[in-house]
N, C-alpha and C positions, 0 to 999 in steps of 0.2 A: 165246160170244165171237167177233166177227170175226173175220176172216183177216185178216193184213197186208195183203195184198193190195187188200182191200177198206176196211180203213182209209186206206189208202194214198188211196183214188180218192177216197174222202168227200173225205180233205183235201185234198186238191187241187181238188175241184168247190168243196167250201164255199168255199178259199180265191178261188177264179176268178169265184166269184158274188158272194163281199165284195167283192173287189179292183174287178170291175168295176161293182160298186153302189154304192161309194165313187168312184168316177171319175168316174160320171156324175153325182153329185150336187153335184160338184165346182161342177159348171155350174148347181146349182141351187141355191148355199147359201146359207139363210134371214139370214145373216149377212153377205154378202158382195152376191152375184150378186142375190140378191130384194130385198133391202133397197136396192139402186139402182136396180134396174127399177120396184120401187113408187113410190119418191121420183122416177123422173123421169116418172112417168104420173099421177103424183096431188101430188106433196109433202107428205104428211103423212109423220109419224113415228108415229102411231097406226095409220093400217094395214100399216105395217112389222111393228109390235107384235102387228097382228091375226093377220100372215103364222106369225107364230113360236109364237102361240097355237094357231092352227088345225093348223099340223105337230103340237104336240104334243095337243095334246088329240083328233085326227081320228085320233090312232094309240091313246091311251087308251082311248077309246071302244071303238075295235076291238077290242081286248086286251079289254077288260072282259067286251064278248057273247061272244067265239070261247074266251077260256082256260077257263069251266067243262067244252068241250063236247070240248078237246084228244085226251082218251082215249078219245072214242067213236068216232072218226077212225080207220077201219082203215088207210087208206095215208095218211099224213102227207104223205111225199116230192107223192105227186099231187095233194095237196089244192092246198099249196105252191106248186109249179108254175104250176097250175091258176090263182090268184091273180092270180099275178106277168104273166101272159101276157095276160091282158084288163087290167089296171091299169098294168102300166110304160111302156108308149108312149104312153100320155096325152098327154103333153108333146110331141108329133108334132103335137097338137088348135090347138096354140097359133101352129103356123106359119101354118094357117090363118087362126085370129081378127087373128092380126096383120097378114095380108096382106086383110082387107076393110076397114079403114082404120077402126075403129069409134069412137064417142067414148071417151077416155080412162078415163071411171068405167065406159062398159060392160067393155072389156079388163080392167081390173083384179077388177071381180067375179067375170066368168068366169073368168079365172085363177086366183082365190083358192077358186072351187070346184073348179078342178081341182087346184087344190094340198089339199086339203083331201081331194077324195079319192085321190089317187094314197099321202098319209101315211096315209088311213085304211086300204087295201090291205095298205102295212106293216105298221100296227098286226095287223091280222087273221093275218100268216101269221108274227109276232115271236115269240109263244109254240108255235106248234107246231115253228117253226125252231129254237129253239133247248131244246129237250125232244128235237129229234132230234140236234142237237150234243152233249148234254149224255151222249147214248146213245150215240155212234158215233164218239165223240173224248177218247181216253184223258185224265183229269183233267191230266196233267203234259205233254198237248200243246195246250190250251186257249188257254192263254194265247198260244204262240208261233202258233198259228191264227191268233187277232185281231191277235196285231201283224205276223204278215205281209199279212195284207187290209189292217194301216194304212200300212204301208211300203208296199207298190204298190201300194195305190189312193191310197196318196201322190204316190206318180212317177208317176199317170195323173194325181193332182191335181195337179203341176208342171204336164204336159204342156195340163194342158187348164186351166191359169192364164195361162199365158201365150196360148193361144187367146185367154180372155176377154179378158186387157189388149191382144192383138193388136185384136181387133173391139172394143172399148171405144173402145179410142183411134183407133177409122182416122174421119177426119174425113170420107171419103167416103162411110158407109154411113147413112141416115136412122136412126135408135131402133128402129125398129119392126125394120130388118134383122138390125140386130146382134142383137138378144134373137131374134129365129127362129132365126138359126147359132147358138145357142147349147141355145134348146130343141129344135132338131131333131137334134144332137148326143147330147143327156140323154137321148132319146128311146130312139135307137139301142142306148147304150150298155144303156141297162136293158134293153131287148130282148132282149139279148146275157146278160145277167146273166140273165136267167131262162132261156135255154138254157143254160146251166150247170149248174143246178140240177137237170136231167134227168138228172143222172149220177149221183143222191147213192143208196143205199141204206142202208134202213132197217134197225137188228137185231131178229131175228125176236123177241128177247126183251124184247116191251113187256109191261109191266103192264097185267091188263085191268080195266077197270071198269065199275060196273053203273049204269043209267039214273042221268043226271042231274036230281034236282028241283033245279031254280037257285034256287029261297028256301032251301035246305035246304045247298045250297051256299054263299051268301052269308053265310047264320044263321054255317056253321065257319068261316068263313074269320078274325076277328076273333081265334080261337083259335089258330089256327098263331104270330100276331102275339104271343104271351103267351108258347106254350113254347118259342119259340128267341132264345132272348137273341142270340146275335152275329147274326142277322139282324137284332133290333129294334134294335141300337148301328148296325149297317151305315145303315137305314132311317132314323133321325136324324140321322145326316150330311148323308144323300143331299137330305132333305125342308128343312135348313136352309144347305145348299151351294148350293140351289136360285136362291135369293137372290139369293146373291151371282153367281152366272152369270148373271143374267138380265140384265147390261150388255153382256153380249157380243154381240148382234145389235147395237149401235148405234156401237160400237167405228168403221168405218166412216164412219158420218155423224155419230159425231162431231166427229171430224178436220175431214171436208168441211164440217161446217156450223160450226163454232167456230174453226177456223185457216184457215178460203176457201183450203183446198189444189184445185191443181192437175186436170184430169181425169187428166193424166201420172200423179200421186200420188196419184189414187185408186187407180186399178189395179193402182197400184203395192204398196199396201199390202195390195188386195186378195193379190193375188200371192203377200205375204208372211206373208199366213194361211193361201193354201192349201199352203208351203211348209210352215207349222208343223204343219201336219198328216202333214206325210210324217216331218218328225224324230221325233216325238211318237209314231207307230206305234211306232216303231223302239223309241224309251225303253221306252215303254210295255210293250209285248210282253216285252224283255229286263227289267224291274222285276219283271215279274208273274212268270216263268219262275224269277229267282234268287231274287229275295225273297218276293215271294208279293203277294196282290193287296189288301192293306191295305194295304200302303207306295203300291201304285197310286195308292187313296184318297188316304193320307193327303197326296203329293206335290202329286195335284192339289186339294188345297184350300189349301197352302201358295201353288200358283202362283197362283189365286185373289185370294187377299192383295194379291198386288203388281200385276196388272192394274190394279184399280180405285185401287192407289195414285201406281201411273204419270202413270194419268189426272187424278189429283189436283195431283201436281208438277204434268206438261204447263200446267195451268191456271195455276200460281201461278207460274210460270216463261215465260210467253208473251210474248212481247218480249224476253227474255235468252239465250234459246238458243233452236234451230231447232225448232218443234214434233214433224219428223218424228223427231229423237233419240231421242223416247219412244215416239213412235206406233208407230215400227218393233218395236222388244219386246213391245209392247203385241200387236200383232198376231199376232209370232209365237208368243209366251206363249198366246193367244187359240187358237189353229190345232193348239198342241201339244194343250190343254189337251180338244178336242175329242175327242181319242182314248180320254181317264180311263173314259168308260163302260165297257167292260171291266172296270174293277175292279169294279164293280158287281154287273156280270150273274155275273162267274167268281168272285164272293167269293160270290154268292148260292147257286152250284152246288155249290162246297165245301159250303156247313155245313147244305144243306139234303138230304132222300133223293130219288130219283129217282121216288118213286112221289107224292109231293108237290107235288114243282119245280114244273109249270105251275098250282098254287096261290099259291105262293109271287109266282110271277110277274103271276098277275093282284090278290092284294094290294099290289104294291108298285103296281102302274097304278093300285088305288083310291085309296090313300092320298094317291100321290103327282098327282092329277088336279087339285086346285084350283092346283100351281103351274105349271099351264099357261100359267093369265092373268097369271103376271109379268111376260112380256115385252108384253103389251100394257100393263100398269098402269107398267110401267119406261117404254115410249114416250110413255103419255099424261105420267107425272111430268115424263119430256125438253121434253114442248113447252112446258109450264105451269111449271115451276121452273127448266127447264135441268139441266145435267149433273151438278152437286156435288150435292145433293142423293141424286143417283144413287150415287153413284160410294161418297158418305160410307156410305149403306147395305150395299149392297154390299162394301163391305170388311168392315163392324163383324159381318155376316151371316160372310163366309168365316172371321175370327177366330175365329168362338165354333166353325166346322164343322170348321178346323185343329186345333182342342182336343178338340172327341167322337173326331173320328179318330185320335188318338193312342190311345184307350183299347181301338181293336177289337182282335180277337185273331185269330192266325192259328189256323184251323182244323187239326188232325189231318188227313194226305191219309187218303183213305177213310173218313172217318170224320167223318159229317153228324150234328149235332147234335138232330135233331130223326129218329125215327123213324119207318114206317109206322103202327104200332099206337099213336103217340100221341095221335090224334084219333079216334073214333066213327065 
């Protein structure tokens, strides 16, 4: 067992590497800040869709090669590190590309490979991060870990929304400047975040394990899937909640492109998403701490619900009341709702064993890998049908994920449903 001492310092480095890898991304979010830099360098809504694709599946990807290979990894902390320290300044690359003034489709492909690999980077050091959280952060301080990364890298994401509507809106900076102060910032800040990460130490008491054959690994993995029921009720949620999230990248251009709001009120509402992510820590954190991390779940597939319903009024109500009435909830509901993963990963830690966990983790990547491409299929549906289309799925999807997560159950603390000796 650790020492306080050194639990102490875990949490606080983890919290300092969240808080400022939340902050920075603040400036980079696939929902907000990418999805107007795409749209004003190209105008599609498709390669908005590619952006949110490529984030999640450049990290899947990664998870999928690096989690068989987790426990062969003698120093995890330096692997980690190691990662974060050639992949987080990326976005430093892009002040460059911007400052040689290139055609518009070249800038955007280069950036879409760098964004593809700075979330592959993530994907790669996801499962050993969090197999070392899982080790070196008491079960009943978990939760309040994550929700203080979401509350202050909430108040960095205040702090650096209004940066963005600051240089959004200043009519004297050309496009190409404003998105430099912005990736040169992102840049920084992750830079920062993986010196933090130098502080973390590891307990001496990992489980060891013997050469990986990865077909042999792949062949069990389908098995873990069978003997843990409250994972596989978690894991239907997650895979049909998916759905319905996948309007939230466009949430933004919606607005802009169906109510001709404002540049003011873009920003504005950008703002107001990165605001709901600082409340939504907070909830979050204290939900998962009192109640436990179904109710997480279950909340955020309820809030689900009423986004794409909002958007619905919004539409049938346009010329009667002020579009931004709704758009505002919409957004922040949107911003809170960012933070629910948590309930996810910390439901996944409760009811699985520790000698399994980065199993676990790189099954839910597999499974859950084809719904990478919703938000590109949700951007192409936007150009070719428009919104309602979207919006009506998306709700009917969050209903039926509202109702599986009523049924999960809260796990016994200590007491992981699935043991070491029940696979081969």
């Amino acid at each position: 067992m650790a020492s306080k001492d050194t639990t102490k310092r875990n949490f606080i480095a983890l919290m300092m590497e969240g808080t400022l890898f939340l902050t920075a991304t603040s400036f980079l979010d696939a929902d907000t800040v990418i999805s107007v830099f795409i749209h004003t360098f190209s105008g599609s809504l498709q390669l908005t869709g590619l952006a949110s694709t490529l984030r999640t599946a450049a990290s899947l990807i990664a998870q999928l090669l690096v989690g068989p290979y987790v426990h062969r990894i003698k120093n995890l902390p330096a692997f980690i590190v190691t990662i974060m320290f050639i992949f987080r300044p990326l976005f430093l690359l892009m002040v460059l590309i911007l400052a040689f003034e290139l055609d518009s489709s070249v800038i955007i492909w280069i950036f879409l490979l760098i964004y593809a690999l700075f979330w592959a980077s993530d994907g790669t050091v996801v499962v050993p991060w969090l197999d070392v959280l899982g080790r070196v952060i008491p079960s009943k301080r978990r939760g309040r870990l994550f929700g203080n990364q979401q509350v202050f890298g909430g108040i960095g994401g205040l702090i650096a929304g209004y940066i963005v509507k600051t240089t959004l809106d200043n009519a004297w900076l050309s496009e190409p400047a404003k998105f430099s102060i912005l990736f040169s910032l992102a840049g920084i800040l992750l830079l920062f975040s993986a010196i933090a990460m130098l502080f973390v130490r590891d307990s001496d008491k990992r489980i060891s394990s013997p050469r990986v054959n990865i077909m042999e690994y792949y062949r069990k993995l389908p098995g873990y899937l069978k003997l843990n029921r409250d994972y596989r009720r978690m894991l239907s949620v997650q895979l049909i909640g998916s759905f319905g999230g996948a309007v939230i990248p466009f949430i933004v251009l919606f607005g802009k492109s169906t109510f001709e709001l404002s540049p003011a009120q873009v920003s504005t509402i950008i703002y107001l998403q990165i605001m709901g992510s600082l409340i939504g820590g907070f909830f979050w954190g204290t939900l998962s701490q009192r109640f436990g991390n179904r109710y997480v779940i279950w909340v955020s597939k309820f809030i689900s619900c009423i986004i794409p319903l909002l958007g619905l009024i919004s539409i049938g109500l346009y010329g009667i009341i002020p579009p931004m009435l709704l758009l505002v909830p919409m957004c922040v509901l949107a911003g809170i709702n960012k933070g629910a993963w948590m309930g996810y990963t910390n439901y996944t830690i409760d009811v699985v064993d520790e000698e399994n966990r980065p199993a676990y983790f790189v099954l839910t990547s597999l499974i859950t890998f084809p719904t990478t491409f919703l938000s590109y299929l949700a951007g192409v549906m936007a150009d070719t049908l428009g919104f309602i289309p979207l919006f009506i799925i998306s709700l009917g999807t969050s209903v039926i994920a509202t109702g599986l997560a009523l049924t999960l159950e809260s796990p016994p603390d200590d007491s992981p449903s699935l043991q070491p000796s029940a696979l081969p």
